[in-house]
MARLUMFI-302964 format. One record per residue (C-alpha): residue number from 1; x, y, z. Coordinates in nm, 4 decimals. Layout:
BEGIN
(NUM; (X; Y; Z))
...
//
This chain:
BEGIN
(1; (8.3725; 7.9746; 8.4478))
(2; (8.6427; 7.7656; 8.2951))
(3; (8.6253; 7.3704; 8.3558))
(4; (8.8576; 7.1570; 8.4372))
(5; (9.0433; 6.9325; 8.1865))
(6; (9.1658; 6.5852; 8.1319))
(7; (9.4876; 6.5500; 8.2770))
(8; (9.4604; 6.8732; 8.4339))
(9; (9.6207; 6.9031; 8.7562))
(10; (9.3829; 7.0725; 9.0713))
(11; (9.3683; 7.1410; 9.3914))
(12; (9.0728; 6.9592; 9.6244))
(13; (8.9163; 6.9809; 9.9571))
(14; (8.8404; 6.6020; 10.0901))
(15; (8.4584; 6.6442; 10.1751))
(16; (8.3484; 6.3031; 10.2518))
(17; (8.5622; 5.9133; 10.2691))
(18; (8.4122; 5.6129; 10.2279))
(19; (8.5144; 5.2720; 10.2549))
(20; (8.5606; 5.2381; 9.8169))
(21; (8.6798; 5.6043; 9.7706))
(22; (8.6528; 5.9765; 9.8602))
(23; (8.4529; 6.2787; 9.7483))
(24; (8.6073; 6.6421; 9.7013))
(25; (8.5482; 6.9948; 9.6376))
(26; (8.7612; 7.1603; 9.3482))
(27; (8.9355; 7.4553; 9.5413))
(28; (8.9759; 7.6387; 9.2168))
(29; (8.6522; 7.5445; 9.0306))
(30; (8.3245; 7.6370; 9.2355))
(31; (8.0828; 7.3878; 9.2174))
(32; (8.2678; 7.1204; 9.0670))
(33; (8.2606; 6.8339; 9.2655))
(34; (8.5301; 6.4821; 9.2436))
(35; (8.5168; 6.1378; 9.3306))
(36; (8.8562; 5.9341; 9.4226))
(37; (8.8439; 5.6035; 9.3739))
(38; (9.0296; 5.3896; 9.6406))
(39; (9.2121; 5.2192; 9.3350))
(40; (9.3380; 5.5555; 9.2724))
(41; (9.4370; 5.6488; 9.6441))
(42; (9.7691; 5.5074; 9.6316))
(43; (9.9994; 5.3214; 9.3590))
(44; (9.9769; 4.9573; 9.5771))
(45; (9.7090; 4.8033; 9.7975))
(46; (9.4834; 4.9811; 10.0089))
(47; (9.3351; 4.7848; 10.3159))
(48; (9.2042; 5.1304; 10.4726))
(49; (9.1473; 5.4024; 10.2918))
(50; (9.1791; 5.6234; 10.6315))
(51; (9.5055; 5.5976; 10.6103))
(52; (9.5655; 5.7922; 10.3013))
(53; (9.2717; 6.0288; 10.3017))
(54; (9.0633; 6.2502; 10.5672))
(55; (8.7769; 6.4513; 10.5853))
(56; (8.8908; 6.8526; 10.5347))
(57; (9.2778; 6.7739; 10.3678))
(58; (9.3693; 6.9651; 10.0619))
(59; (9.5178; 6.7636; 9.8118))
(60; (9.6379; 6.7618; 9.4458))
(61; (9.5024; 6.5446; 9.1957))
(62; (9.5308; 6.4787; 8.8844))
(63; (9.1570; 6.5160; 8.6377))
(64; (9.1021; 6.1375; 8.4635))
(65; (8.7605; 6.1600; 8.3707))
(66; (8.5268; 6.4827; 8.3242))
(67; (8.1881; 6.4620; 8.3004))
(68; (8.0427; 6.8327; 8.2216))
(69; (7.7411; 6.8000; 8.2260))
(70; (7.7852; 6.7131; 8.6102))
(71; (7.9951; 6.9276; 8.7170))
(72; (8.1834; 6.6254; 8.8047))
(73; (8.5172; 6.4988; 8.7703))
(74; (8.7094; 6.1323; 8.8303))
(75; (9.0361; 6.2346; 9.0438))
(76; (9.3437; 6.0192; 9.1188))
(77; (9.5911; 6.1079; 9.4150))
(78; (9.8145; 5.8284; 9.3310))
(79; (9.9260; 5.9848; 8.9622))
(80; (10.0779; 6.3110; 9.1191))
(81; (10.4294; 6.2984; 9.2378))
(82; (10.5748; 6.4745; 9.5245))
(83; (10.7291; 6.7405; 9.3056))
(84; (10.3887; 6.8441; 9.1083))
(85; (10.1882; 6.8770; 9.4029))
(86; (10.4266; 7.1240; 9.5443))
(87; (10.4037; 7.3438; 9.2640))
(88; (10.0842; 7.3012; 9.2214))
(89; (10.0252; 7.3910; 9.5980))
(90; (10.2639; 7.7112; 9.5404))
(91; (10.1112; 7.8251; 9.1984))
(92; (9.7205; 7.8467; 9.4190))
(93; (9.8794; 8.0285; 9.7335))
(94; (10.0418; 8.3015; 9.4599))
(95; (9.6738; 8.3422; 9.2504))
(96; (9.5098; 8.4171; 9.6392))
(97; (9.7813; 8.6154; 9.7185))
(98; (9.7650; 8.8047; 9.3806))
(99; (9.4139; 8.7974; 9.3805))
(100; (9.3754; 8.9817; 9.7465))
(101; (9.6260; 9.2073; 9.6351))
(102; (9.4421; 9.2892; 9.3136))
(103; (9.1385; 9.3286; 9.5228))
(104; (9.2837; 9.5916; 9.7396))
(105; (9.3870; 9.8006; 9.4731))
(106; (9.0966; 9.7851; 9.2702))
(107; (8.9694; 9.8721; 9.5580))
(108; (9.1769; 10.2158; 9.6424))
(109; (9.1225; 10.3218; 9.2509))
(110; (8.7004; 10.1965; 9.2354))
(111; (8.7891; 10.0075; 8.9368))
(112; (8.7108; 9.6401; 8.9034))
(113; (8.9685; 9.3544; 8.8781))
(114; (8.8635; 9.1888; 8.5807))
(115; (9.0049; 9.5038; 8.3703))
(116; (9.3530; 9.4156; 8.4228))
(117; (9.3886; 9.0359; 8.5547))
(118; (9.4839; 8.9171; 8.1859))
(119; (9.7113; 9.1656; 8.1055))
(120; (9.9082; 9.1249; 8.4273))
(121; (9.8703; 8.7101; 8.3681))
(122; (10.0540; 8.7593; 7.9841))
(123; (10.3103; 9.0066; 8.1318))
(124; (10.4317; 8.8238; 8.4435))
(125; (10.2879; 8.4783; 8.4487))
(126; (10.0406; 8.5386; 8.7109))
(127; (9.8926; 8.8437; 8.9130))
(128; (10.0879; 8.7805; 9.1743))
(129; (10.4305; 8.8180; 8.9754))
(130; (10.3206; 9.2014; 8.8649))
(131; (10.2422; 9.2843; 9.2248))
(132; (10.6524; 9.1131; 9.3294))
(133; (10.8343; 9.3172; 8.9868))
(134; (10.6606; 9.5730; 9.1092))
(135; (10.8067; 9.5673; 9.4830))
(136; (11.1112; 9.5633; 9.3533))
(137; (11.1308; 9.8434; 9.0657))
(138; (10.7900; 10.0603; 9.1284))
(139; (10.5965; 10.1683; 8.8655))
(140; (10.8737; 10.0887; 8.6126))
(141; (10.8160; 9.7287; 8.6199))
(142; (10.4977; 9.8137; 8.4567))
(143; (10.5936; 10.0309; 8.1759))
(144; (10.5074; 9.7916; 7.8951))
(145; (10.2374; 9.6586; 8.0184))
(146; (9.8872; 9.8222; 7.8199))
(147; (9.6705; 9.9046; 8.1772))
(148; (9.5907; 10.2129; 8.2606))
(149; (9.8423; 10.4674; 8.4835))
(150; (9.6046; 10.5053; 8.7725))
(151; (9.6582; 10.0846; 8.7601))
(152; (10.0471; 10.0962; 8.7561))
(153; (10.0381; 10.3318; 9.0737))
(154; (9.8045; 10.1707; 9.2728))
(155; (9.9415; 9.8307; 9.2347))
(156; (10.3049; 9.9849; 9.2806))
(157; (10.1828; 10.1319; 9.6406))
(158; (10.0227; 9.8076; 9.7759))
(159; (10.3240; 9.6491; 9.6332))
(160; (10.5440; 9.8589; 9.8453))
(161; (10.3278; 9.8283; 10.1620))
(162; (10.2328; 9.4550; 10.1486))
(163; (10.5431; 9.3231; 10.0018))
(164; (10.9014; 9.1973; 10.1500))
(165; (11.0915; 9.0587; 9.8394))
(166; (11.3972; 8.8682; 10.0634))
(167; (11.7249; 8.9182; 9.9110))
(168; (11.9441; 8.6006; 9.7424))
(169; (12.3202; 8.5913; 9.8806))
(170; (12.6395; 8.4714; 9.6977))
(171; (12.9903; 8.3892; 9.8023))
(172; (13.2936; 8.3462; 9.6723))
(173; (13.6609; 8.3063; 9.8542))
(174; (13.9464; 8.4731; 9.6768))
(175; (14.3007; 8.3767; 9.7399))
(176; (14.5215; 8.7036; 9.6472))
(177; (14.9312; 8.7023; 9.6814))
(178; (15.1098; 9.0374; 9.5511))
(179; (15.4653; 9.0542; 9.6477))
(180; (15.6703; 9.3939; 9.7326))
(181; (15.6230; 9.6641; 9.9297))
(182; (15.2792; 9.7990; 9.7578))
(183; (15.1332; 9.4797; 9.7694))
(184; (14.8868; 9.5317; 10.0470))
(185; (14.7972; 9.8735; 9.8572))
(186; (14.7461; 9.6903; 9.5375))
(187; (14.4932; 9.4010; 9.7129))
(188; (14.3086; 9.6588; 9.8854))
(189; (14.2448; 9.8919; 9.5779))
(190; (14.0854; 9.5597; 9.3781))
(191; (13.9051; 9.4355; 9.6522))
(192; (13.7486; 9.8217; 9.6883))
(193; (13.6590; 9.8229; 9.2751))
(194; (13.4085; 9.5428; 9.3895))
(195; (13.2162; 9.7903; 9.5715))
(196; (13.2033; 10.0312; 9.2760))
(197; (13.1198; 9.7473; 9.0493))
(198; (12.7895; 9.6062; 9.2011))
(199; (12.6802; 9.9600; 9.3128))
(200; (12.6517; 10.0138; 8.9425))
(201; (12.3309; 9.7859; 8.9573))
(202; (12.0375; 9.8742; 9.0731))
(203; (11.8778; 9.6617; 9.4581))
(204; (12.2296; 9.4867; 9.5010))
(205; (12.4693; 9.5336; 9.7582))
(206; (12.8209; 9.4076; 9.7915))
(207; (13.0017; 9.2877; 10.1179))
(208; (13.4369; 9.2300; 10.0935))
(209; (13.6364; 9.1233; 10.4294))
(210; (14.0062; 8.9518; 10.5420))
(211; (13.8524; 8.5830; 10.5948))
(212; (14.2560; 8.4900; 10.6984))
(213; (14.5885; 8.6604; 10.4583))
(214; (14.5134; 8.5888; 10.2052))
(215; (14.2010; 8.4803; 10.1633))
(216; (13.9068; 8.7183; 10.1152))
(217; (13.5105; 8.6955; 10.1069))
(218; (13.3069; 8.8389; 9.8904))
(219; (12.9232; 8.8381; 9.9404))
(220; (12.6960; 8.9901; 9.7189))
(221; (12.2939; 9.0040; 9.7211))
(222; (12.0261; 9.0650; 9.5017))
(223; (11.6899; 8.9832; 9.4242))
(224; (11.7530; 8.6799; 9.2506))
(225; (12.0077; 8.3983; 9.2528))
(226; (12.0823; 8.4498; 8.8844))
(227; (12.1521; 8.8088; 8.9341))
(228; (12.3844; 8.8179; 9.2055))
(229; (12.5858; 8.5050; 9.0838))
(230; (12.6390; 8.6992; 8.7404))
(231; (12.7465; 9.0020; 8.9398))
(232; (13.0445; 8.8061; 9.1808))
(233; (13.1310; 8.6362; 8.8818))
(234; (13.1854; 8.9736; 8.6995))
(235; (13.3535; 9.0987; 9.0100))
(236; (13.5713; 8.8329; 9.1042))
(237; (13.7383; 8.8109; 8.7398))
(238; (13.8106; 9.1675; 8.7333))
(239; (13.9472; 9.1759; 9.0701))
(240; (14.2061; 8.8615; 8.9539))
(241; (14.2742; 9.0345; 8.5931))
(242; (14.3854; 9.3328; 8.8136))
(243; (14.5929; 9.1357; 9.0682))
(244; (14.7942; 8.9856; 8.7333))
(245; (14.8587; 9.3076; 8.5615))
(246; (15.0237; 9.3817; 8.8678))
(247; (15.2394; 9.1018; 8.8804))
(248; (15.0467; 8.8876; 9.1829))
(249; (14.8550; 8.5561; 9.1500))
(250; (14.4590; 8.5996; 9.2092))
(251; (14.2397; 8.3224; 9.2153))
(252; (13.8650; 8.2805; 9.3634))
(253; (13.5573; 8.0001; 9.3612))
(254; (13.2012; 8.0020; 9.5065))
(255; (13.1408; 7.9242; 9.8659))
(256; (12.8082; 7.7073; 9.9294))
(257; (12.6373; 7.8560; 10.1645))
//
């Protein structure tokens, strides 16, 4: 089992407070225990310490001293920032999610976890980010990756079944002024090719309506913000190069949702 390091950031169960610090459990490292000192609770004065720390919270902290041959580790609460502990928070709920996942799969196939959890870890960051790719695209989101095929299906199918990837949305607002008589013809033939255009692209849908002549909406979602942004932007310039050949004015910016 790997040990924790200096500076390492890890996730603890409070076990025990007392009036100069706090004991905890290392969520991530069985049997590996840490001791908070109440210097380290908090980055001013502490008068009580149970008012910063309880028996049974989970908490990040950041490793200052490790003592191997203990099993034991010097933590400090007050040397993780708001923003660390969140992501440190998110990164352990995706390794138990991909972890269970792993489990159940291993399970359907009888083959053992261990056979594939680096693979998946070099390929996708963590298990957990095979198991989403693979809710999205199947099977083919595991082409490259050197695991057996029995592996790629079963993970694909408890992908599908355990696995909602929600959908990003983008907006833009077009402003669109043709003049003559096949001016409403023209609009509505540029504000169709939008629909062609994100079809072309595989889990993204397009949405065009009349938010008030002439202004339009145009919605489009996708797995990913960076996705569907790239995709209205496409859109949304070839709708406005097609207004000009025309002859009209075309012009369109993102709405903030």
């Amino acid at each position: 089992m790997k040990a924790p390091e200096l500076n390492d950031y890890v996730v603890v169960k409070i076990t025990q407070v007392m009036q100069y610090g706090a004991y905890a459990e290392l969520e991530e490292y069985p049997g590996w225990k840490g001791f908070i000192h109440i210097s380290e609770v908090a980055s001013h004065w502490v008068k009580n310490i149970r008012s910063y720390v309880k028996e049974g919270q989970v908490r990040v902290a950041k490793v200052i001293r490790v003592y191997p041959d203990k099993k034991s580790v010097d933590l400090s609460l007050k040397r993780v920032s708001n923003a660390i502990a969140k992501r440190k928070m998110e990164s352990l709920r995706r390794a138990k999610r991909g972890k269970y996942l792993l489990e159940i799969a291993a399970k359907q196939i009888g083959r053992s976890p261990e056979e594939v959890i680096e693979k998946l870890e070099a390929e996708f960051g963590d298990v957990f980010g095979a198991f989403e790719s693979a809710a999205i695209y199947g099977e083919k989101a595991l082409e490259g990756v050197d695991i057996p095929a029995e592996w790629k299906k079963a993970i694909a199918e408890v992908a599908s079944k355990y696995i909602e990837v929600p959908k990003k949305k983008v907006m833009a607002q077009m402003e669109i002024v043709v003049p003559g008589p096949y001016g409403a013809k023209i609009i509505r033939e540029a504000l169709l090719s939008i629909y062609d255009k994100i079809a072309s692209h595989p889990h993204a849908e397009a949405r065009v309506y009349v938010a008030g002549v002439p202004r339009y909406n145009v919605e489009v979602t996708s797995y990913d913000y960076k996705t569907a942004e790239g995709l209205i932007r496409e859109a949304c310039d070839s709708v406005v190069e097609q207004i000009r050949r025309a002859g009209g004015e075309a012009s369109w910016e993102k709405v903030k949702l």
